[in-house]
C-alpha positions in Angstrom: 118.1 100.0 88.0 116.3 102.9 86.8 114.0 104.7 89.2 110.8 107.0 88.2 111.1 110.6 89.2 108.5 110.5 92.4 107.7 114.4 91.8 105.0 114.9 88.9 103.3 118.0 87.3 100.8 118.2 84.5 98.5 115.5 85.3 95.9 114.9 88.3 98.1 113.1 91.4 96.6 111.1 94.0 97.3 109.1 96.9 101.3 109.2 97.7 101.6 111.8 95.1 99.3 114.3 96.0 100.6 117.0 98.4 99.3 117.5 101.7 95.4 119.2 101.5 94.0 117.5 104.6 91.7 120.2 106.0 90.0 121.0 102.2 89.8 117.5 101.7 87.9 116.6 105.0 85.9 119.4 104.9 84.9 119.4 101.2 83.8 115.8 101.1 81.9 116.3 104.1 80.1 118.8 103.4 79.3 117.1 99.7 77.9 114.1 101.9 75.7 116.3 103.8 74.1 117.8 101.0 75.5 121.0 100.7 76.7 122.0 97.2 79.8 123.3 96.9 81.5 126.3 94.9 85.3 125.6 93.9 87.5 128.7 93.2 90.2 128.0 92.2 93.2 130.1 89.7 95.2 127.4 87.4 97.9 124.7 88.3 96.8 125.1 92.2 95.7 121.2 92.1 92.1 121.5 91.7 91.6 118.6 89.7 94.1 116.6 92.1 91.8 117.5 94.8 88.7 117.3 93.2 89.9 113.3 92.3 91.0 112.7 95.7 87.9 114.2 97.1 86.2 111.6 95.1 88.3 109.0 96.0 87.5 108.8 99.6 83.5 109.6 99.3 83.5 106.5 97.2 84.5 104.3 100.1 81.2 105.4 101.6 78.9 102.7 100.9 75.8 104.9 100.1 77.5 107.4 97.9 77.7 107.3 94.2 79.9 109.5 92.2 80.1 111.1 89.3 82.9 113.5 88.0 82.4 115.4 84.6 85.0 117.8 82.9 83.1 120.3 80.9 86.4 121.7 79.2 86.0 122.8 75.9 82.7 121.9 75.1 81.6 123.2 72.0 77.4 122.6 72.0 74.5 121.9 74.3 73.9 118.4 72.8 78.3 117.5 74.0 77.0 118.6 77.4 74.2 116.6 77.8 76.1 113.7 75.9 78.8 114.5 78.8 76.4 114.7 81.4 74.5 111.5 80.1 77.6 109.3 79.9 79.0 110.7 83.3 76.0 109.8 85.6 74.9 106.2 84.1 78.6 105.0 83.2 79.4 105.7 87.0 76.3 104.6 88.6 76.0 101.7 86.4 79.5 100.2 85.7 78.1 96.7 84.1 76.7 96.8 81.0 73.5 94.9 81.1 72.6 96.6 84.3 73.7 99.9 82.3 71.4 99.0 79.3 68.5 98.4 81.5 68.7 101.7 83.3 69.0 103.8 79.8 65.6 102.0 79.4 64.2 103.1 82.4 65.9 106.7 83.1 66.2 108.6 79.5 62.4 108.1 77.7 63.0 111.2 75.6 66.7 111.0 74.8 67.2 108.0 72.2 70.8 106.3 73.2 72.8 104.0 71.8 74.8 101.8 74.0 78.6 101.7 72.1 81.8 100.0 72.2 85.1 101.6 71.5 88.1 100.1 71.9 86.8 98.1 74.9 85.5 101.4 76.4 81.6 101.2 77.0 80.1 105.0 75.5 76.8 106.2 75.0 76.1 107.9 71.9 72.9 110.2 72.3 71.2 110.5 68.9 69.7 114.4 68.5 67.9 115.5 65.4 69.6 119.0 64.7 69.7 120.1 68.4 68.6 119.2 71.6 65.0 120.5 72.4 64.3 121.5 75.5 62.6 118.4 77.0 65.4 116.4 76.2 67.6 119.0 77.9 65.3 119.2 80.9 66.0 115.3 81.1 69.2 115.2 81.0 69.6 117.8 83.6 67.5 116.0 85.6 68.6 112.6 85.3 71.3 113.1 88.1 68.1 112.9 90.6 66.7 110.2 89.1 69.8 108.4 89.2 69.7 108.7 92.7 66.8 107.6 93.6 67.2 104.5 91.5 70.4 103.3 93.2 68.7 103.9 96.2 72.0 106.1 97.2 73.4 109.8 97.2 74.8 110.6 94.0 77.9 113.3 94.2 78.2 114.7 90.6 81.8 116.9 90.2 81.6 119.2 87.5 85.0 120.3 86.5 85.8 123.8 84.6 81.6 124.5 84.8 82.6 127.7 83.5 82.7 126.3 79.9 78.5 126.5 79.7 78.9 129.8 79.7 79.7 129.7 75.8 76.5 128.1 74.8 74.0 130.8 75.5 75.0 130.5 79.1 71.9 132.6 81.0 69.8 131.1 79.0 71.2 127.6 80.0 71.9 128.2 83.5 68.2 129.1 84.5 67.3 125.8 83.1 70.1 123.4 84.7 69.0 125.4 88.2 65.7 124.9 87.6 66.0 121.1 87.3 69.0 121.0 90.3 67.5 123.2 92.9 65.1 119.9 93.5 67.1 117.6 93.9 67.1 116.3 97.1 69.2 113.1 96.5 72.3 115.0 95.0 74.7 117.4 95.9 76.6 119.3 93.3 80.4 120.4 93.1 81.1 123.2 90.5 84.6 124.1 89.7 86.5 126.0 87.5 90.1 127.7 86.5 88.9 130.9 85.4 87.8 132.1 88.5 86.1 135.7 87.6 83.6 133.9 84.8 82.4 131.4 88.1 82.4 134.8 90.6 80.0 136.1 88.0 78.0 132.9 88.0 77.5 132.4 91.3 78.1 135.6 93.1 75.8 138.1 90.9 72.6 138.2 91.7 70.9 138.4 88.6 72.4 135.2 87.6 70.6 131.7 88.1 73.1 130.0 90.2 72.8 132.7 92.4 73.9 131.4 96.3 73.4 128.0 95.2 76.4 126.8 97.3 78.8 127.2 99.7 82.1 129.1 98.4 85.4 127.3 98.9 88.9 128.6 97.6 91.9 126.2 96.8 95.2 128.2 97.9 98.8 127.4 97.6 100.1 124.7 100.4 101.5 125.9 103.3 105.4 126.1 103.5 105.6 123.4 106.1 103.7 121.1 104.0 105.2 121.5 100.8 109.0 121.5 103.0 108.6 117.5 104.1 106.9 116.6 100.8 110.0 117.4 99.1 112.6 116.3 101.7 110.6 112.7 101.5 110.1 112.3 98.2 113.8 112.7 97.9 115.1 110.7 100.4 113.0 108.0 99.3 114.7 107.7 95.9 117.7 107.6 97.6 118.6 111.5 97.1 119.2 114.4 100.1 118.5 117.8 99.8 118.8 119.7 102.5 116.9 122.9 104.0 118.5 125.5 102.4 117.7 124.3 99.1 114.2 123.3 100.2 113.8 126.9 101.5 115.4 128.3 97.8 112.7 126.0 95.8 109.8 127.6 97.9 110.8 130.9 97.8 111.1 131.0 94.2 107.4 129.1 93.6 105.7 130.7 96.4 104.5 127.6 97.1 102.7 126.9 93.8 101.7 123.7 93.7 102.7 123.3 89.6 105.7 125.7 89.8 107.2 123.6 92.8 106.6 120.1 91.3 108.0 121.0 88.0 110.8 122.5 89.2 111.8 119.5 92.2 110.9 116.5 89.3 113.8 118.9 87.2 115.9 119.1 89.8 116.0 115.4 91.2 116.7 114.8 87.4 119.7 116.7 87.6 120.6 115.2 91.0 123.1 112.6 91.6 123.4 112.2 95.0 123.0 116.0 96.7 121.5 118.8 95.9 123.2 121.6 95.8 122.5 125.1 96.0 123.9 125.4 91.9 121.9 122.5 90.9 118.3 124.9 91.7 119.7 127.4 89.9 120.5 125.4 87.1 117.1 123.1 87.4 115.5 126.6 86.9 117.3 128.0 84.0 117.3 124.4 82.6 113.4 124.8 82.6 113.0 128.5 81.2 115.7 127.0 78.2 113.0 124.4 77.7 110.2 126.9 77.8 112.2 129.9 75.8 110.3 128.6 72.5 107.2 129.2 73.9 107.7 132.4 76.2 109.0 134.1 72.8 105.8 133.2 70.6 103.9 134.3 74.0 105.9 137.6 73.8 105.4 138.5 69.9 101.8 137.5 69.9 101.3 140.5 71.9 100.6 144.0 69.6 100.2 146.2 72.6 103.4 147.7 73.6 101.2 148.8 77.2 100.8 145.0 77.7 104.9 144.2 77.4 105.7 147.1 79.5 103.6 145.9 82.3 104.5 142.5 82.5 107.8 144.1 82.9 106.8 146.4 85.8 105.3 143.3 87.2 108.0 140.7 87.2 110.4 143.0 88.7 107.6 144.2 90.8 104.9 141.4 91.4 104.0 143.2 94.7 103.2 146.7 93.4 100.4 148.7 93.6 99.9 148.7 89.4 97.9 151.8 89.4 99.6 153.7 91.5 101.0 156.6 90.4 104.4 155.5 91.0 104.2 152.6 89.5 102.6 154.3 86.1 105.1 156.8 85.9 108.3 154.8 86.7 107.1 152.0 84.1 106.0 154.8 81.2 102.6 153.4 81.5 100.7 156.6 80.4 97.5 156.3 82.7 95.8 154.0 85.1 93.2 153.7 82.0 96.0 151.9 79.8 97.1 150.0 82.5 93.5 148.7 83.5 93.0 148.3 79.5 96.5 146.2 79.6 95.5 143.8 82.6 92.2 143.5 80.5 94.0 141.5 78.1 96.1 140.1 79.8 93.6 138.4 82.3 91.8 137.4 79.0 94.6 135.5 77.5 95.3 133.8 81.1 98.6 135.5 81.4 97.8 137.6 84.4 96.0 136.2 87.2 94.8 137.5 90.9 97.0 140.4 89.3 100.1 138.4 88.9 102.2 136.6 86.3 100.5 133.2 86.5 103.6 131.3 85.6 106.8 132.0 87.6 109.0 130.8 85.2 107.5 133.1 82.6 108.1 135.5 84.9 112.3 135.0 85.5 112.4 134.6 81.7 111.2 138.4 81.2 113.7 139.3 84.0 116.5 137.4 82.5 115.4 139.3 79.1 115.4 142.6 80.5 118.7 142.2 82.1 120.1 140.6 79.3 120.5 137.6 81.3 121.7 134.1 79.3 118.9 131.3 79.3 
């Protein structure tokens, strides 16, 4: 009898599937139910969105919560966010559809809607002349409130990658949407993103709208201890040991990574028989940069800047170095601390480096194994 591979990576996991985050979790979704708007930092592949969903999960067991999560990524115009906005809020406060057509009566007077069907999915379609004007925009954004106050409960609205309104004449936009949230008493607000310097700017400069609008919280890699008896379970319950040693060889290669470590366990009960073996990590990870060598090769080539190569060299030998030291520069030919900021410039920019390291590990041994000639 075939059985499913119980570690997964690249999708949101909940329930038995999501790795331990107890004390974010409790904390989080307290606070949200108290009213305090919350700030999520948090670098990619750490399990936000898990999270996020598992947050939500449990706040909608509380019977005078409604929520609401919206992902804001890649939205292209301020009509697809209030389109995203609109069908978030009244397609999760008002699941049946008669219920839902009578509140799009009563809630949006200056947006016209139309209430569609698409391959059994309920969607609402807002119907803009060229763009959005303002009053419609200043509905939308404050339709969340009146929501609330319709249902008679405390609407929870999860925005994910919030960044993304940064792109459609961002300032501009964010003094409106805070204009319209800072009174809403009946709502509290979660804002979360992967690129975690364009939120720091948003919320953490002054001159910006958002301004101290919420509490900060930081999603971090799961503790060792954590991450240890999630594997050790997850294999013994498929009928599969591993044994410390090779737990302690998975998390000292990921660090912990939430991504890093799932992809690399779901490889390696894969290859897995019976035992794991010290061998059989080493060859789940080359198995995985083999997979990946397509796409670390086009990563390597799209870059012009010879500064940029020689620097992601320095820093998967190195990933603990001071980069602008003047060891460091000398040792790696990097020229100047000026080339090396210009470099990590770049390099942050195309999501390659963050929190001033190589954001995929197994990018990372790829440019070791290439330097030292390694075979893949």
């Amino acid at each position: 009898m075939m059985v499913k591979n119980p570690f997964k990576y690249g999708e949101p996991v909940t329930g038995e599937d999501f790795t331990d985050r107890e004390n974010e979790c409790k904390e989080i979704a307290h606070d949200l139910y108290s009213g305090q708007n919350i700030i999520l930092y948090s670098p990619r592949r750490l399990g936000k969105t898990s999270l996020i969903i598992e947050i939500e999960k449990r706040l909608k067991r509380t019977p005078d919560v409604c929520t609401c999560y919206i992902d804001l990524f890649g939205i292209l115009s301020q009509e697809e966010l209030a389109e995203r906005i609109v069908n978030g809020i009244m397609l999760s406060t008002y699941p049946i559809r008669t219920a839902l057509e009578k509140a799009v009566n009563v809630l949006l007077k200056l947006v016209p809607v139309k209430v569609a069907v698409m391959r059994g999915e309920t969607r609402l379609e807002l119907i803009f002349g060229r763009k959005a004007s303002q009053p419609q925009l200043e509905e939308t954004f404050n339709l969340p409130e009146k929501a609330a106050l319709n249902k008679k409960k405390h609407l929870i609205v999860f925005f994910d990658e919030f960044q993304e309104i940064n792109s459609l004449n961002g300032v501009k936009l964010e003094k409106l949407m805070r204009s319209k949230f800072q009174h809403h008493k009946n709502v509290s607000y979660l804002f979360a993103g992967s690129k975690v310097s364009i939120l720091r700017e948003m919320f953490e400069d002054g001159r910006r709208a958002f301004y101290k609008f919420g509490k900060i919280a930081t999603i971090k890699n799961i503790p060792k201890n954590d991450f240890f008896k999630f594997i050790k379970t997850k294999f013994s319950h498929t009928e599969k040991k591993i044994n410390d040693e090779c737990c302690e060889s998975i998390l000292e290669f990921t660090r912990c990574h939430p991504y890093a470590t799932q992809q690399l366990c779901h490889e390696l009960w894969y290859i897995t028989e019976k035992n794991v073996e010290k061998e059989l990590v080493i060859k789940a990870i080359n198995n995985i940069i083999t997979k990946q060598k397509d796409t670390f090769e086009g990563l390597w080539d799209s870059m012009r800047s010879k500064s940029q190569k020689t620097l992601l060299m320095g820093l998967a030998e190195e990933p603990d170095a001071n980069i602008y030291s003047k060891e460091f520069i000398e040792k790696y030919n990097l020229v100047s601390s000026a080339h090396v900021q210009k470099a990590i410039k770049q390099l942050r920019k195309k999501r390659i480096i963050e929190n001033g390291k190589i954001a995929d590990i197994f990018f990372t041994e790829w440019l070791k194994k290439r330097e030292g000639g390694g075979k893949f």
